[in-house]
Structure formats: C-alpha cells, structure tokens
C-alpha positions as CSV (number, residue, x, y, z in Angstrom):
1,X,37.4,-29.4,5.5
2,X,39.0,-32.7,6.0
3,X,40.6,-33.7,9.3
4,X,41.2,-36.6,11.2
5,X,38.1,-37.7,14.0
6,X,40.6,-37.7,17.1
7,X,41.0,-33.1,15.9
8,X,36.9,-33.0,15.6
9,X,36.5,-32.7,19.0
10,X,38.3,-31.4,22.2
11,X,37.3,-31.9,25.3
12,X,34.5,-33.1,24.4
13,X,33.5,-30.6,22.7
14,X,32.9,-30.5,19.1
15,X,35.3,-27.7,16.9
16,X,32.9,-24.9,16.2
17,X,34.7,-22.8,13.7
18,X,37.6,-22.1,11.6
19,X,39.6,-18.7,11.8
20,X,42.0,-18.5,9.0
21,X,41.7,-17.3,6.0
22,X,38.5,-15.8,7.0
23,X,36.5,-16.8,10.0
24,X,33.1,-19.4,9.1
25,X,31.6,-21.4,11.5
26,X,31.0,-24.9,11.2
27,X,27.6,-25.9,10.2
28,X,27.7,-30.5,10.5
29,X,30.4,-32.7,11.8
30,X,30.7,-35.7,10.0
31,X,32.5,-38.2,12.2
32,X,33.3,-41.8,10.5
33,X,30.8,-44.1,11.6
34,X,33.7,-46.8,12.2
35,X,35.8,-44.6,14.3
36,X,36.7,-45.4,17.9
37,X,38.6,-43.1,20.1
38,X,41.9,-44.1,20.7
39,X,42.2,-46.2,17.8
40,X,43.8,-45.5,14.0
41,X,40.9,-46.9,12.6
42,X,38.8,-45.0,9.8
43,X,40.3,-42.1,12.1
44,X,38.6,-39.4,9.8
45,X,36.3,-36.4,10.0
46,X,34.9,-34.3,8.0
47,X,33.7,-30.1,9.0
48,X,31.0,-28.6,6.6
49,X,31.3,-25.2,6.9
50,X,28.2,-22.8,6.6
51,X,29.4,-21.1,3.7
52,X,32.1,-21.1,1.1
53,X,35.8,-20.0,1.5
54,X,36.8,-17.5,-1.1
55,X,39.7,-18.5,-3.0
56,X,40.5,-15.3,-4.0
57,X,41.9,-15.0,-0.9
58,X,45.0,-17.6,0.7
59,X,42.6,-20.0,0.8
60,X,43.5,-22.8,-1.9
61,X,41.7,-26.9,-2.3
62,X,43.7,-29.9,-2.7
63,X,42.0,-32.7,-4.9
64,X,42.2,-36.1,-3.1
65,X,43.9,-39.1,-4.3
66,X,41.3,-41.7,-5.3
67,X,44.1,-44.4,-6.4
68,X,45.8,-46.9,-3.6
69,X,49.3,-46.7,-5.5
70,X,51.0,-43.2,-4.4
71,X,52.0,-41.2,-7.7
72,X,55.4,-40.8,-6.6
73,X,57.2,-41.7,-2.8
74,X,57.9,-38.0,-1.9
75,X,55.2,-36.4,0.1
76,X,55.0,-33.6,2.3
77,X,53.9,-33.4,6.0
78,X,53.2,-30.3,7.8
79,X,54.8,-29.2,11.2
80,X,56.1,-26.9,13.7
81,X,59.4,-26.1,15.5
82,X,61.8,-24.0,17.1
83,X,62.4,-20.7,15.2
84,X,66.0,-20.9,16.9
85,X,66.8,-24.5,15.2
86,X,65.1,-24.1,11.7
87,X,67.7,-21.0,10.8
88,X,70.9,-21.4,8.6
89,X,72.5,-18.5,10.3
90,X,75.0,-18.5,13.1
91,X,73.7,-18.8,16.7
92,X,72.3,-15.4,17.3
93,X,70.8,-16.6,20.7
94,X,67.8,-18.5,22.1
95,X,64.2,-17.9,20.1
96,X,61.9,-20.3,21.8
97,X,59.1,-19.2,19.6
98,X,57.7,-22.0,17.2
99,X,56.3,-21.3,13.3
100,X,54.8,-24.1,11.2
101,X,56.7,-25.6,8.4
102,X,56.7,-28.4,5.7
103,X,58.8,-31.4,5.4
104,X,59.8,-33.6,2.8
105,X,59.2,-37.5,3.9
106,X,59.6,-40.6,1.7
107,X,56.9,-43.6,1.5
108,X,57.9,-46.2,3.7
109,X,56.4,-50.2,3.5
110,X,55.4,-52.6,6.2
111,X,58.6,-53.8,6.5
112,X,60.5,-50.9,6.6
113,X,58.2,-48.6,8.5
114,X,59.0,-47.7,12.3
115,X,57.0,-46.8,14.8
116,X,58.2,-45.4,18.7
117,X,56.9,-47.4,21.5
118,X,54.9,-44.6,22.8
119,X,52.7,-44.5,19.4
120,X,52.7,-48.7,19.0
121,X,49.4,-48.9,20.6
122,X,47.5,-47.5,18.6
123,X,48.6,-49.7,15.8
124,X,48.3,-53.1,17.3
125,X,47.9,-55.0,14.3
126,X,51.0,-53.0,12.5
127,X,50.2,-50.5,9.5
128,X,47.0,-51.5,7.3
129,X,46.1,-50.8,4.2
130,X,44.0,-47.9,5.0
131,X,47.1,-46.0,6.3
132,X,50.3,-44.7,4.8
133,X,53.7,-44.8,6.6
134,X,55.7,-41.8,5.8
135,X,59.5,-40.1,7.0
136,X,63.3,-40.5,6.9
137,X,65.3,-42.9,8.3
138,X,67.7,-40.4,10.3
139,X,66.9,-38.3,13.3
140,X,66.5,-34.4,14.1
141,X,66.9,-32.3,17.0
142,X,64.3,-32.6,19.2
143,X,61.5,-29.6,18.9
144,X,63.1,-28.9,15.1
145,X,59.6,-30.6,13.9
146,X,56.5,-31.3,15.7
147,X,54.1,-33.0,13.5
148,X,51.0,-31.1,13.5
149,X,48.1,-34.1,13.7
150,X,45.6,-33.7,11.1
151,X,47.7,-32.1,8.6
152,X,47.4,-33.6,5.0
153,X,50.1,-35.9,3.6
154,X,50.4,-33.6,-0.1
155,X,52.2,-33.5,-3.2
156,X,51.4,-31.7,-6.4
157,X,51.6,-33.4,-9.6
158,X,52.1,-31.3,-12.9
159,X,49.7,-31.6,-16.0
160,X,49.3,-29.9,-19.5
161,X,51.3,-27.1,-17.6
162,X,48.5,-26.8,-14.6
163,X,49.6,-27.6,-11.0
164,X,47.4,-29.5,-9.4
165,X,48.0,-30.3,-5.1
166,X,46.8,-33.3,-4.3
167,X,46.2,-34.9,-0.3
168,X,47.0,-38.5,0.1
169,X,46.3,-39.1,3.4
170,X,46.0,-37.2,7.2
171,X,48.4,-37.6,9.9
172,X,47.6,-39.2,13.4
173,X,50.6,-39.2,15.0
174,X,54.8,-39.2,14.7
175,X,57.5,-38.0,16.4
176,X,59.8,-35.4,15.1
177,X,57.6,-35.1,12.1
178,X,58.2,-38.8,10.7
179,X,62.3,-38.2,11.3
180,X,64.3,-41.3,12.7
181,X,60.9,-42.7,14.0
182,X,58.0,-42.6,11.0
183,X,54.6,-41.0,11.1
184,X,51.0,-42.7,10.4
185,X,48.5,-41.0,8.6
186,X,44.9,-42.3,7.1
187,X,45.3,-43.1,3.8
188,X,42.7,-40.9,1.7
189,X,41.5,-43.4,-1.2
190,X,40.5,-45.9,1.4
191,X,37.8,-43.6,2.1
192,X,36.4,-42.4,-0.7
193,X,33.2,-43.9,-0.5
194,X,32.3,-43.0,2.7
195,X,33.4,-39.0,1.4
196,X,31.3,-39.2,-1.4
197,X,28.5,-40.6,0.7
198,X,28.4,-37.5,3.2
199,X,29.5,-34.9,0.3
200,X,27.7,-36.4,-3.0
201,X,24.9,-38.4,-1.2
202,X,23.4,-38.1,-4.8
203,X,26.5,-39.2,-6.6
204,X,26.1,-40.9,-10.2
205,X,30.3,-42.0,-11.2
206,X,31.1,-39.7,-13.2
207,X,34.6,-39.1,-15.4
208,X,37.7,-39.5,-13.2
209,X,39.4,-36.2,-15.8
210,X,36.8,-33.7,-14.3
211,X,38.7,-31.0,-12.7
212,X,37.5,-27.3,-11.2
213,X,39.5,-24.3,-12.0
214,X,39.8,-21.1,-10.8
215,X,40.8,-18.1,-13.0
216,X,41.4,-14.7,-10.6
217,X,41.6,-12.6,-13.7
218,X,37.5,-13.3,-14.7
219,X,34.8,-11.3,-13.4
220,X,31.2,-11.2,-12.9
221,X,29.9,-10.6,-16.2
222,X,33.2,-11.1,-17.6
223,X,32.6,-13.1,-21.2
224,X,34.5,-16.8,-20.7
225,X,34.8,-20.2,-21.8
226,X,33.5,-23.7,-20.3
227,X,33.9,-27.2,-21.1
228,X,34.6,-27.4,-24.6
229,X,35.4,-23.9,-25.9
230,X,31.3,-23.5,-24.9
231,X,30.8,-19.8,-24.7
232,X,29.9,-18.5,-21.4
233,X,29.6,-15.8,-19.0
234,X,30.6,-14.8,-15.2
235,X,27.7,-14.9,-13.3
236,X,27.3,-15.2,-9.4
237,X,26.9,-18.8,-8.5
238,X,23.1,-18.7,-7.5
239,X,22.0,-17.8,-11.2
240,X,23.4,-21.0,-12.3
241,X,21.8,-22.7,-9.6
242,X,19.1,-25.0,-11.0
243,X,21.7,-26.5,-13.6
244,X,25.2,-26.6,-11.1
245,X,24.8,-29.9,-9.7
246,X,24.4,-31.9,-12.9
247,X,26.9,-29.6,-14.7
248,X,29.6,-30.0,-11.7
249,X,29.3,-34.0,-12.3
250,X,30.5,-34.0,-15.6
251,X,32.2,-30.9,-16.5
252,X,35.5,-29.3,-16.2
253,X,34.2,-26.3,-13.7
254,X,35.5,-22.8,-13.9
255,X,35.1,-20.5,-11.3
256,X,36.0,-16.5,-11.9
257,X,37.7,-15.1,-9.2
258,X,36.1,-16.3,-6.2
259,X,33.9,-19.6,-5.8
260,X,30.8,-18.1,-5.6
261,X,31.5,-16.7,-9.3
262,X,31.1,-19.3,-12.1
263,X,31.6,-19.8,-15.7
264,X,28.3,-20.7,-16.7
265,X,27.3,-21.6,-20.4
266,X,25.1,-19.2,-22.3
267,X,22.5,-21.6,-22.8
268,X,22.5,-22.1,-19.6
269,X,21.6,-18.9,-18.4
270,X,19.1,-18.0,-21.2
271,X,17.3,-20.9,-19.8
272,X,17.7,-19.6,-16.5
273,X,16.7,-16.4,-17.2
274,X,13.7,-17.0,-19.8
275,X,12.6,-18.8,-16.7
276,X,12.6,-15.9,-14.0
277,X,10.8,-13.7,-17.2
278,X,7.9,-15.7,-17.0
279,X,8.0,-15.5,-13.5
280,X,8.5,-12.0,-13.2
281,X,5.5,-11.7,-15.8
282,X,3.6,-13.9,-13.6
283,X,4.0,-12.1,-10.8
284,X,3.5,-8.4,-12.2
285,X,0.2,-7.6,-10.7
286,X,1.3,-8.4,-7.2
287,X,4.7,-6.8,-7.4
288,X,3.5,-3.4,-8.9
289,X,1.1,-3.4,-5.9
290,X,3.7,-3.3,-3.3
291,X,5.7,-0.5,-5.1
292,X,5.2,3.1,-4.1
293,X,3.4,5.4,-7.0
294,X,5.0,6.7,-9.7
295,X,2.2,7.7,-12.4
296,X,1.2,6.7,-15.1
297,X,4.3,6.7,-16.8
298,X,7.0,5.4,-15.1
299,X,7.3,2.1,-16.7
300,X,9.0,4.3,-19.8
301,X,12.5,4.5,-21.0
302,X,14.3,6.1,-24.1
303,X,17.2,4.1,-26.3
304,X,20.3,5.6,-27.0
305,X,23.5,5.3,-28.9
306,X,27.0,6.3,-28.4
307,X,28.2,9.2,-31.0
308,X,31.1,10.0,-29.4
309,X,31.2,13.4,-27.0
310,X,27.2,12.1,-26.5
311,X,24.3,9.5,-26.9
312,X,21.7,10.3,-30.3
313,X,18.3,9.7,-28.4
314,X,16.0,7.4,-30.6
315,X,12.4,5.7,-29.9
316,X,11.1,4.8,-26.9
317,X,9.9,1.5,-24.8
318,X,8.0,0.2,-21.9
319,X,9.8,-2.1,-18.6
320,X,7.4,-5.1,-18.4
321,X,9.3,-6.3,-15.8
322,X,12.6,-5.7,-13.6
323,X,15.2,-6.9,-16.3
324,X,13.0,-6.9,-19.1
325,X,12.1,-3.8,-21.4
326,X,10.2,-4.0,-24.6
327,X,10.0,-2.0,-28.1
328,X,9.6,-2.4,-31.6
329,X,12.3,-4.1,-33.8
330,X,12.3,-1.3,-36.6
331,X,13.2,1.1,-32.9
332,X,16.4,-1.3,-32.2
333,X,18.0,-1.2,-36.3
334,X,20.9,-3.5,-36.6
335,X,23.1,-1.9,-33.5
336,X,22.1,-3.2,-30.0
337,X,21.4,0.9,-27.8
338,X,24.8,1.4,-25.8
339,X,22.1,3.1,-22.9
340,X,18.6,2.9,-21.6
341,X,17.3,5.8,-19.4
342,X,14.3,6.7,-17.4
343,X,12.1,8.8,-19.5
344,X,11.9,12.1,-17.6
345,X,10.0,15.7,-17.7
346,X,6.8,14.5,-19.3
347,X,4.0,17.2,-19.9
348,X,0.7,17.1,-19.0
349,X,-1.4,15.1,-21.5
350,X,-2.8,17.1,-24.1
C-alpha cells in the first residue's frame, strides 16, 4: 500500500494495520530514506502487508504512472464533506455527518499553481518537479471537501477495451480539496526507483506493456490462457511458485478470481509437478512410516468409466505416491477412467 511518510506514522507510532476490505496487519514500513518531517520532500511511504488482499472482494490495484508528462490534465483527488452540502435536493435540515467523495481537479503549472499561506511552508522553494499541483480555480463551501492526505491523485485510461486506473501522485495537503486554493501531492514517477528498489530489489527492466489481469469468472482448476494463447490452468498461487517471479517480469499475468489463484502455463506445472513426484518417491519410505496401518493392500485402486446410470469397473493399479497412481497402458485403452476408487472388501489370500 502506498501512502505518503507524514500518514506512516501517528504519534509516533508506526500504523499497524489496515481494516477495510478485510483487516491484514502490516508486516515492514518502508519510509523514504530522504524524507524529513515537516517537509514535502520525497514525502512517501510504503506498508507491506503480511499477506495478500483478495481482489475478489472491493479491493481493486491502480498501476502507477512511470512517465513525468500526465496522460491527460484531469485527475481525481479523493475527499470528505458534509452530507448536508454534497445533496442536490432542497434543504431538508442540518446533517453534520461527513462521507468521503471524489473530485474532479485539473493539472495546474508553476505559474499558475496556488498555494494558501497556511500550506506555503512546506513548499519553500515553490512546487518541484517531484510534485504535481492539482484543483480549480474557483472556491467551495467550506467543509463541502476536505482533502483526505494520502489519497492517490487517479485517472483511468482506456485500452483495447480494458480499463486500466492508474495513480499519478499522493496528496500532502490542500484546502477545500484543491478548490480556489490548489493541492500538492508527490508526483509518483519521480519515485519509481526507489519503489522498485524496496518492491523488486531483484529487478532486471523488463517490457513497459506487461500488465496483470484478473478474471473473477476462472477458478481453481479452471482450464485458461496465458501470455500468448499458452494453454494453462488455475492453480493456487504456491504451485507456481518456483517459476512466478521470472514469469511476473515478463509476462502479461492472469490471476482467476482471487490473487492467490493464477493462470499458470501447463509446462509450467508439469515441471512443477514432475518435480514434487520425485520428491514424493524420494521420500516414500519415511512417509509410509508415519502413516497408521492399513494392510497389505491399501495402496490399491480400481479404474472406472462413466456408462451412463453407472461406472463399468475395469483393471486395477497401485498409489506410489499421494498424487500418483500407476497401471498398465493396455488397462487405460484410448479413454482417460472418469473415476479412481479405493479397492475395498478384499478376501483373505488363498
């Protein structure tokens, strides 16, 4: 999670959580190493969190802008204010109560950016290049929009019929949510080194088109496609493990419903899996040790096929290990068995 350095902290106490969507405590603060309190420089922080959000849920990611030039001057800030003054009904009476809400602001320049006295010290040497000066030249009502600090500067931009939200920048500070008197916030791209050296400490440059998607209608073990048309499969994230790193650096990533479900390729996961065979095999003598007794012929199984209103029994195999089974080819024929059951009700040997 992104945020500025001055929200990190409060108190002097470092943030130890965040509640919504789902509540996930905070696992490493990463404070900018240039950051002085009370200043608006390299005023940026970033909150690991022990675990990943699931998307499924509200919880969406915005990419971050890696250009200096904004895409467009329209940006959105993010705020709160009176429920009374944000309503295009007739006065119905007071409603002191505040909601958040989003704002349209408009890129402003050196020249024509304006700051209130009460903010000007923190910007003693005027707007830098590492920040962006956003709002709109007329005023509001006071409490109609509080900016809330550390909200992203956003904007989607729309691609081959996706929608992609991107974050340009973070705000600092602002009255009236940039509105007569324009907001500050740190300017994203001016940072991107220092966010790849905390996130991607290994990082190689990769191609500036890679993009993750989600898709919420895949499943695990749902058949799908990864970069390329490459044929693939849902799998949970940790049996594509060995390979994710290197694959997240120069592919187009899809994730099935949540983001600890992934799209991996097939080849991928017969690697993975020929892998934890041999391991499994490896391991056998040691593993049937710890399990409870079952006789002599537990480690059987019978094949069958569907024939409608039941399953035709055919030949029989043995488990050599927890996912693997074996048998003869001439048992299999050309259909793959629909079923593979415990062999049951053995007599006593002859």
């Amino acid at each position: 999670v992104l945020t500025i350095a001055d929200c990190a902290e409060y108190k002097s106490k470092r943030i130890r959580r965040i509640v919504l969507p789902e509540q996930i405590d905070i696992s490493t603060t990463h404070m900018h190493p240039g950051y002085t309190k009370g200043s608006s420089d390299n005023n940026i922080a970033i909150l690991k969190l022990e675990r990943l959000l699931d998307f499924s849920s509200d919880a969406s990611a915005a990419c971050i802008w890696h250009e200096t030039e904004l895409p467009n001057d329209t940006l959105r800030t993010v705020g709160f204010g009176r429920s009374d003054l944000n309503t295009e009904h007739f006065y119905e009476g007071l409603n002191p109560a505040t909601k958040f809400r989003t704002s349209k602001v408009t890129a402003q320049n050196k020249t024509s950016c304006r700051i209130s006295a009460e903010h000007s010290p923190f910007l003693k040497r005027g707007p830098t290049p590492e920040h962006i000066c956003v709002g709109n030249d007329f005023f509001l009502v006071p409490e109609v929009c509080n900016l809330a600090v550390g909200g992203p500067l956003y904007a989607p931009i729309y691609e081959s019929n996706f929608r992609h939200n991107f974050a340009y920048g973070l705000a600092q500070f602002g009255r009236d949510c940039g509105y007569g008197e324009h907001l500050i916030a740190t300017r994203l791209s001016s940072h991107v080194d220092w966010l790849k050296s905390v996130l991607l400490p290994e990082h190689r440059q990769v191609d500036s088109d890679s993009l993750i998607f989600l898709d919420p209608d895949l499943h695990d073990g749902d058949r799908c496609y990864a970069e390329a048309e490459q044929e693939g499969r849902c799998v949970p994230l940790a049996k594509c493990t060995d390979s994710f790193q290197s694959f997240i650096a120069q592919s187009n990533v899809k994730f099935c419903s949540t983001t600890s479900v992934i799209c991996c390729p097939l080849d991928i996961i017969e690697s993975n899996e020929q892998r934890d065979i041999k391991s499994d095999l490896d391991d056998c003598p040691s593993i049937v040790n710890q399990l409870e007794p079952s006789g002599e012929d537990g480690m059987l199984v019978r094949f069958g096929w569907d024939a409608g209103d039941k399953y035709e029994i055919g030949c029989l195999g043995s488990i050599i290990t927890a996912r693997v089974v074996v048998t003869t080819v001439s048992c299999l024929g050309p259909n793959k068995p629909d079923v593979v059951q415990l062999l049951a009700d053995i007599e006593d040997d002859l």
